[in-house]
C-alpha positions in Angstrom: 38.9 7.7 9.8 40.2 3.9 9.1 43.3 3.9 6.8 43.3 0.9 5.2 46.5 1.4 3.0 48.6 -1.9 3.0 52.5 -1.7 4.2 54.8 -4.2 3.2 56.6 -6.3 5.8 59.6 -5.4 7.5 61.8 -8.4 7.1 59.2 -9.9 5.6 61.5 -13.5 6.1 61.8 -13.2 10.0 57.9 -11.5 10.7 57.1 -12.4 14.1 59.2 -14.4 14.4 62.8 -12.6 14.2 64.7 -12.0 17.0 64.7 -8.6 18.7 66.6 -6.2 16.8 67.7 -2.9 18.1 66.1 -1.3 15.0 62.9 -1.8 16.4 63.1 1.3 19.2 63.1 3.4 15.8 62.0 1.8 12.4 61.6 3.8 9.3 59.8 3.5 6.2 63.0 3.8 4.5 63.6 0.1 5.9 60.4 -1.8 4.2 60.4 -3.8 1.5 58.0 -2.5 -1.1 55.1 -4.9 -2.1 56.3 -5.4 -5.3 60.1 -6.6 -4.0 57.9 -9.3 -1.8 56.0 -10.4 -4.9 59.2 -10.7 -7.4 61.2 -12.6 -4.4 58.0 -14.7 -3.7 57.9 -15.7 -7.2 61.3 -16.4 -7.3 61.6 -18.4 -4.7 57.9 -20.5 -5.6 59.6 -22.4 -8.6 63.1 -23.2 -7.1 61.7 -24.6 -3.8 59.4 -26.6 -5.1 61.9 -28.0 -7.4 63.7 -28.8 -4.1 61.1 -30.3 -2.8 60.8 -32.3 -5.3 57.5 -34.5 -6.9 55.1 -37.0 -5.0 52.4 -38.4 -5.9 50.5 -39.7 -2.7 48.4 -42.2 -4.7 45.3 -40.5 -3.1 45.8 -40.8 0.3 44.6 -39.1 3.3 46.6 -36.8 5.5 45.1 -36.5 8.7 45.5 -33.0 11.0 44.3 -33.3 14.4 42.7 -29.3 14.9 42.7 -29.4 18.6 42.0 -26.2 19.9 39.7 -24.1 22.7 38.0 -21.6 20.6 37.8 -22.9 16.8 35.5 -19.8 15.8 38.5 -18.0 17.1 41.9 -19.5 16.0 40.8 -20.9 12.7 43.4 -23.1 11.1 41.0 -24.7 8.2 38.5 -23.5 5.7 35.3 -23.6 7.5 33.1 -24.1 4.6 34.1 -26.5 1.1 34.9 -23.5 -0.8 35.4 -20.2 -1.4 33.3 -17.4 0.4 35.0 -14.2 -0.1 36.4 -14.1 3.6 39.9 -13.9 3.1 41.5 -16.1 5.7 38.7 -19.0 4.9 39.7 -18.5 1.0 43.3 -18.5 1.5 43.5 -21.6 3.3 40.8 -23.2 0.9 43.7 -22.3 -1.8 46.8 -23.6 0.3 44.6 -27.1 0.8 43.7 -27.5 -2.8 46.8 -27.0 -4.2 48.9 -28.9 -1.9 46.0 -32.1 -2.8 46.4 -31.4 -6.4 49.7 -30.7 -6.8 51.1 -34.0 -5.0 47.6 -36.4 -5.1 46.8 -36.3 -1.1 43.4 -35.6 0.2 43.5 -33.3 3.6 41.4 -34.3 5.8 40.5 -32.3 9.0 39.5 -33.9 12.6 38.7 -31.0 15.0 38.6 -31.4 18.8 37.5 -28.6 21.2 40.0 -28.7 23.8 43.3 -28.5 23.6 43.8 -31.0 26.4 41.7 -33.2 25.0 42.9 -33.9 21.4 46.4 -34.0 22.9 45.4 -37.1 24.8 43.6 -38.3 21.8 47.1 -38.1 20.0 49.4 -39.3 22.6 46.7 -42.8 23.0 46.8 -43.3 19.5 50.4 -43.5 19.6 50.6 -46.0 22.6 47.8 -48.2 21.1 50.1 -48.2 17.9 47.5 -46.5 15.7 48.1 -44.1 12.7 44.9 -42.0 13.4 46.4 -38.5 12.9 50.0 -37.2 10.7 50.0 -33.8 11.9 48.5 -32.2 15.2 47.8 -28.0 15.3 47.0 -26.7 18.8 48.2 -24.4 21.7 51.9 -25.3 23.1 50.1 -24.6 26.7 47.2 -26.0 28.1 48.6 -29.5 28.6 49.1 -29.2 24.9 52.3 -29.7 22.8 54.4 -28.7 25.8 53.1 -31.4 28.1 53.2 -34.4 25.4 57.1 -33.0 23.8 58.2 -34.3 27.3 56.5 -37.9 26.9 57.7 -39.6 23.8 55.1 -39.1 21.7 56.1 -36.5 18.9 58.8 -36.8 16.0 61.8 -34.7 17.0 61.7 -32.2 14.5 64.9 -31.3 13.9 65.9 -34.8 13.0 62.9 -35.1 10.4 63.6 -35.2 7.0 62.4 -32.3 4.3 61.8 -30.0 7.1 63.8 -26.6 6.6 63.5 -25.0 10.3 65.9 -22.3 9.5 64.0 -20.5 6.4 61.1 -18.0 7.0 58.3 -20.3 6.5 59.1 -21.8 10.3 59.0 -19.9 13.4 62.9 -18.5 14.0 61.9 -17.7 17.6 60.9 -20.9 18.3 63.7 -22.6 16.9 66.0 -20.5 18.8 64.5 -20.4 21.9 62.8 -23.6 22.9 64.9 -26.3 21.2 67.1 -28.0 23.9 69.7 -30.7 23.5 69.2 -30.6 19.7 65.5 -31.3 20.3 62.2 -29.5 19.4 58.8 -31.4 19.2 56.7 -28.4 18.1 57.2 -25.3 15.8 55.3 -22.5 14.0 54.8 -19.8 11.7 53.6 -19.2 8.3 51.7 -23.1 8.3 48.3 -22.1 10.6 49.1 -18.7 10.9 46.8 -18.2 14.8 50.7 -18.8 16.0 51.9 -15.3 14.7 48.8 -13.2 13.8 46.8 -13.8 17.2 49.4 -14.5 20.2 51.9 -11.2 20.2 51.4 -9.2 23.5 49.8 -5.4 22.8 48.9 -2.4 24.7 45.7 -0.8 23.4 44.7 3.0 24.1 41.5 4.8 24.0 41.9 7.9 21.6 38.2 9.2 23.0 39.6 9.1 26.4 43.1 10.6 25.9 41.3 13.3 24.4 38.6 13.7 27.6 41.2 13.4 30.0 43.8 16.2 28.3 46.9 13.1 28.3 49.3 13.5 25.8 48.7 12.0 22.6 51.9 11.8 21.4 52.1 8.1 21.9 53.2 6.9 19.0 56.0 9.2 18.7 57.4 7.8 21.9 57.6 4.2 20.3 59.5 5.5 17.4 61.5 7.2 19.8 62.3 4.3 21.7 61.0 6.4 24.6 58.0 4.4 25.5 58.7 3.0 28.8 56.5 1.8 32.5 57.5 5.6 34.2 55.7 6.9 31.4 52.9 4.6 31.1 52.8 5.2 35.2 52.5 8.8 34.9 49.9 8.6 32.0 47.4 6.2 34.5 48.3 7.1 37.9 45.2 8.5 39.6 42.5 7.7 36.8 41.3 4.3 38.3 37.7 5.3 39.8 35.6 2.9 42.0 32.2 4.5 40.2 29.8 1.7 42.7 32.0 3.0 45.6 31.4 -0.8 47.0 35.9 -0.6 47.3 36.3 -3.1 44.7 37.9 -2.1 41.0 35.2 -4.5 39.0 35.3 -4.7 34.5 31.5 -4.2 35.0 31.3 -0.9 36.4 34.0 0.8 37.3 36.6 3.3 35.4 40.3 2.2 34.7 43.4 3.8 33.8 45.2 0.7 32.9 42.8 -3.1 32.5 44.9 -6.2 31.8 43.3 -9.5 32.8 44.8 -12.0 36.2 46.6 -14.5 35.0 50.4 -15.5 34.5 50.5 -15.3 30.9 49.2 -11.2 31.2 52.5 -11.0 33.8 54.6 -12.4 30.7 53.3 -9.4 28.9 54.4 -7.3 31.2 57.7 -8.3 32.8 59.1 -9.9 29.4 58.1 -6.3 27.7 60.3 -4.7 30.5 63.2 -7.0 29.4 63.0 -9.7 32.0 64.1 -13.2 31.0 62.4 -16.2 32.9 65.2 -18.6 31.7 68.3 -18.7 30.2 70.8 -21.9 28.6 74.7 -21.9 28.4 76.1 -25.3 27.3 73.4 -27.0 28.2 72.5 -25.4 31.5 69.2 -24.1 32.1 69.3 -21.0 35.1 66.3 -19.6 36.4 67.6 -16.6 38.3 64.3 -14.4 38.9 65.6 -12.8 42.1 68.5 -10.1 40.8 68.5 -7.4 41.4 67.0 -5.8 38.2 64.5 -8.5 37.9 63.0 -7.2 41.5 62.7 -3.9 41.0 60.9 -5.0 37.9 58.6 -7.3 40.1 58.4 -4.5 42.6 57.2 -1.7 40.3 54.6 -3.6 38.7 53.0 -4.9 42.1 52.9 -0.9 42.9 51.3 -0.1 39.7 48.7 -2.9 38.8 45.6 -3.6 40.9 43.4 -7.0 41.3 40.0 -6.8 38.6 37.3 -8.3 39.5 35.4 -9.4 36.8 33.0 -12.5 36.2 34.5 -13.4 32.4 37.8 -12.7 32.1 37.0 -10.8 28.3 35.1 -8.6 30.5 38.0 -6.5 30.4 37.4 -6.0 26.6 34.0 -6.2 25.6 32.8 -4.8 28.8 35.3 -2.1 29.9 37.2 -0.8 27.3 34.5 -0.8 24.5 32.3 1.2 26.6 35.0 3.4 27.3 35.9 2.6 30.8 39.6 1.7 30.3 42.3 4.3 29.0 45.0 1.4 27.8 44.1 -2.2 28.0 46.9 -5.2 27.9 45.8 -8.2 25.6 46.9 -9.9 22.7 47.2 -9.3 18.8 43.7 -11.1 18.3 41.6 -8.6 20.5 42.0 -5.5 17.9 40.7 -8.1 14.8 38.3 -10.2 16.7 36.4 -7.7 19.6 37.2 -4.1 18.6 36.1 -3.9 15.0 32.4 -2.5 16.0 34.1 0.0 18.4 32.4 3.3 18.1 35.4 5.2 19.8 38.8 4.9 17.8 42.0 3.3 19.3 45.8 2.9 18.6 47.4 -0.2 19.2 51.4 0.2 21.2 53.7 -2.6 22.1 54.2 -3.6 25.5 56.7 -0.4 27.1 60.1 -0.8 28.0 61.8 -0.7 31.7 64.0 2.1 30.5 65.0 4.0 27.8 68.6 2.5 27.9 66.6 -0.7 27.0 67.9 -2.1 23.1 64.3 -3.1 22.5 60.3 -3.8 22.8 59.6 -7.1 23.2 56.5 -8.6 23.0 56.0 -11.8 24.8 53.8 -14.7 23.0 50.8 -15.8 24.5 51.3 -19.6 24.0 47.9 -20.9 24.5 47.2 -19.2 20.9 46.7 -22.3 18.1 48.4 -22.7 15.0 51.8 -24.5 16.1 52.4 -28.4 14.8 53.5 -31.3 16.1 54.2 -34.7 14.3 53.0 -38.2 15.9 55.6 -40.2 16.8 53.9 -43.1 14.7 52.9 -41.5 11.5 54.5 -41.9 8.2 57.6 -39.9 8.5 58.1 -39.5 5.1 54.7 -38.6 4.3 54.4 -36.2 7.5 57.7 -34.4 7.0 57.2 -33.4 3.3 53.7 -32.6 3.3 54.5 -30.5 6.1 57.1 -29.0 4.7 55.4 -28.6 1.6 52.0 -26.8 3.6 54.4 -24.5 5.6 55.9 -22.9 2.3 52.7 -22.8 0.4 51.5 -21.2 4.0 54.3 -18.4 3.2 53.3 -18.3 -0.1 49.6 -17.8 0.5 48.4 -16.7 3.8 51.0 -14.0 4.8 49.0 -11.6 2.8 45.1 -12.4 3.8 46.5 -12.5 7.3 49.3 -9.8 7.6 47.8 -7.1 5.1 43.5 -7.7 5.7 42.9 -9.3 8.7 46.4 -7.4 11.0 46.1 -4.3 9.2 43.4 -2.8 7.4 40.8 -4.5 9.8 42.6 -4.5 13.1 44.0 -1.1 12.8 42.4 2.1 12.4 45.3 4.8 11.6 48.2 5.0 9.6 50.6 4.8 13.1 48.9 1.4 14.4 50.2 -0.3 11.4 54.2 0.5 11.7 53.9 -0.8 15.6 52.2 -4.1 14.3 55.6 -4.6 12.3 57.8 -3.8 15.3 55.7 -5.9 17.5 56.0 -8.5 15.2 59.6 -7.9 15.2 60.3 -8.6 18.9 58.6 -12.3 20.0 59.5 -13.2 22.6 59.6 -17.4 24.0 62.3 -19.2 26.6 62.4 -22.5 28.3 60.6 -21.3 31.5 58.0 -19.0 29.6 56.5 -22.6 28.2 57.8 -25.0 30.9 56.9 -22.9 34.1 59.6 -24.7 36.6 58.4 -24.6 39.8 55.4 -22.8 39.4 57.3 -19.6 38.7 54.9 -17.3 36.9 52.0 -18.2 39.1 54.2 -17.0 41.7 54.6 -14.0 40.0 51.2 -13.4 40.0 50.9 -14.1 43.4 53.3 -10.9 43.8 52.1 -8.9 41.5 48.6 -8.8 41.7 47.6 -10.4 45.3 50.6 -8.9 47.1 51.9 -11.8 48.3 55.9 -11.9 49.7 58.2 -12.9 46.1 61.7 -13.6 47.4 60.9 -15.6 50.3 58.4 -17.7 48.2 60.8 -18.4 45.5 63.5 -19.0 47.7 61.0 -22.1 49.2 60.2 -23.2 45.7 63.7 -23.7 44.5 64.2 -27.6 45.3 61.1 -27.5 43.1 62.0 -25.7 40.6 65.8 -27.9 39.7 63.5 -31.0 40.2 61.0 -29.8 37.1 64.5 -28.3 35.2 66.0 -32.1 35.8 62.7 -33.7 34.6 62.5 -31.6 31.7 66.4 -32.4 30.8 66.0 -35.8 31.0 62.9 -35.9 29.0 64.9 -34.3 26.1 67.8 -36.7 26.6 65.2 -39.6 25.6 66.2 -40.9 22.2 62.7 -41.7 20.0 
């Protein structure tokens, strides 16, 4: 039966966003803020900052956000309808809108774009022809999104705009951490369109029908709290359970039986290998290293091209609303959105885990962010900076303000998870982002070549060791394109 009673936050400051912590392996309830410290500090915090912020009064003026994203009916970062309907996200953002245009005399005006790609080169021609069309853009970091125009002179440098406060929990402390470079970040998230925390966290999912049918342990939870959930133990829970029901030797979402189901594609190898502890880059005074051929990192590689076999499947969801909602997948591999968006009508019940460890030595989970989700901002190089930065600054806070509660409490928890257990491992998932450099960037084709390994077999060591030229080249470009003043 659903438990839908609400837990607090866990650092409700740092949410997704916080770094890993070693207290993650083992949280406790004893370590939650109760509901009622959020609401007091909250409170607190509501008059003095936006005494800080000080009073505008826009004059009436429009402030234009550019919504460019692949699946609006999924990652929704506006009210869909003028006014209040009882959903809570749609309400919530309704709220944050109204009060931001009455509280400072702006009018919000919305200009979606399906396509990430799309609106990005909307944006970045705007600001070549000199126009002011847009003063904030929300969309996917990949996807020759905010990644691909950060590197062209075409966004505000955030971290030299005025008003904006990247360091407090409204803003995303993972992406300030891990992607600036140089003293330079073009994008950010967090509690402003919320898609960027609530829908892009890496998570394993589990049949609880089919650990029952099949006699496996169902202890699961208890070795997450334990810190004990690791790749050996998700190997011995799926080997042998993968059954080619057509016989025709292919492992397809459409008919056949699965131990493990995780989709093909680089992004669902970041799940994986980051989960097991792998970094894809590091920086040290200013040098970026891509070193994905130690030692550790090719047993990791090695392991995982034992363990995972090629799907076929004709949508790559397949592997959701196909396979594991009709109970022909023991543990799928997705992200934070699927148990919210595709799993609610789910006859059978299912727990939600974080992505397993290499090794029980291992300080942490970490739970790698899907980047293509929506929700994180960029500001055109052209647009009113004064006007851009504090309304921006202004939305993110109202954002923590107002939509941490809809989102985290509602839309995470009581609708995405159905026991009691599911909810503590949404707070250590949320715990333990993970971004780097390379993760976004992909030098050299990197992850695809991971995938090349991992899923078609394909040689690793000797196809890296061809692609490092490459791989400095697209490091260099990216170096030089964050030593461009704007």
């Amino acid at each position: 039966m659903k438990n839908i009673k609400i837990i607090a936050l866990i650092m409700l400051a740092c949410l997704i966003f916080t770094a890993c912590s070693s207290n993650a392996a083992n949280p406790t309830k004893e370590n939650q803020s109760s509901p009622e410290t959020i609401t007091e500090d909250a409170e607190t915090t509501t008059v003095s900052y936006y005494e800080t912020l000080g009073s505008r009064d826009f004059k009436g003026d429009t402030f234009t956000i550019l919504d460019a994203v692949h699946h609006p009916h999924l990652q929704i970062n506006f009210a869909v309808e003028e006014g209040l309907n009882g959903d809570p996200i749609n309400d919530a953002l309704f709220n944050r809108d109204k009060l931001i245009e009455e509280k400072y005399n702006v009018n919000i005006k919305y200009i979606q774009m399906v396509g990430q790609s799309p609106g990005c080169v909307a944006l970045e021609k705007s600001v070549l022809a000199g126009e002011r069309s847009y003063d904030m853009i929300v969309s996917p970091v990949l996807g020759n999104s905010l990644a691909s125009i950060s590197m062209r002179n075409v966004l505000y440098n955030m971290m030299e705009m005025p008003y904006l406060s990247l360091q407090s929990p409204w803003w995303s402390k993972l992406i300030y951490e891990s992607l600036q470079y140089n003293n330079k970040l073009f994008y950010n998230g967090g509690d402003i369109f919320l898609p960027s925390y609530s829908k892009c966290p890496a998570v394993m999912i589990f049949n609880q029908k089919l650990l029952q049918d099949y006699g496996i342990e169902n202890n699961l939870y208890n070795l997450v709290f334990d810190g004990k959930w690791t790749l050996d133990v998700l190997e011995r829970l799926t080997k042998d359970l993968n059954q080619d029901l057509d016989m025709n030797g292919k492992m397809h979402a459409d008919n056949d039986f699965f131990g493990l189901i995780s989709q093909n594609n680089d992004v669902t190898m970041g799940f994986y290998l980051a989960g097991l502890g792998m970094n894809f880059s590091t920086v040290a005074n200013g040098v970026i290293n891509v070193n994905l051929t130690s030692e550790s990192n090719l047993n990791k590689i090695d392991k995982l091209t034992q363990m995972l076999e090629k799907i076929i499947y004709k949508d790559q969801n397949d592997i959701i609303h196909k396979a594991f909602k009709e109970n022909r997948a023991v543990f799928l591999v997705h992200c934070m959105e699927t148990p919210q968006m595709s799993l609610r009508d789910m006859e059978a019940d299912y727990g939600i885990l974080p992505m397993p460890k290499w090794d029980e030595n291992q300080e942490s989970y970490v739970s790698f962010i899907n980047a293509w989700g929506s929700g994180f901002v960029g500001i055109p190089l052209n647009a009113d900076i004064e006007k851009s930065a504090f309304l921006t600054e202004a939305m993110a806070y109202s954002g923590y303000e107002m939509l941490r509660r809809p989102v985290y409490d509602i839309t995470l928890k009581a609708k995405g998870t159905r026991d009691e257990e599911s909810e503590r491992i949404i707070d250590i998932i949320l715990e333990t982002g993970y971004l780097d450099l390379n993760s976004v960037y992909d030098f050299g084709g990197t992850l695809n070549m991971l995938l090349s390994t991992i899923i078609d077999k394909k040689p690793f060591v000797s196809a890296y060791e061809k692609k490092e030229a490459v791989i400095q080249k697209d490091i260099d470009k990216f170096i030089n394109a964050m030593s461009v003043d704007n």
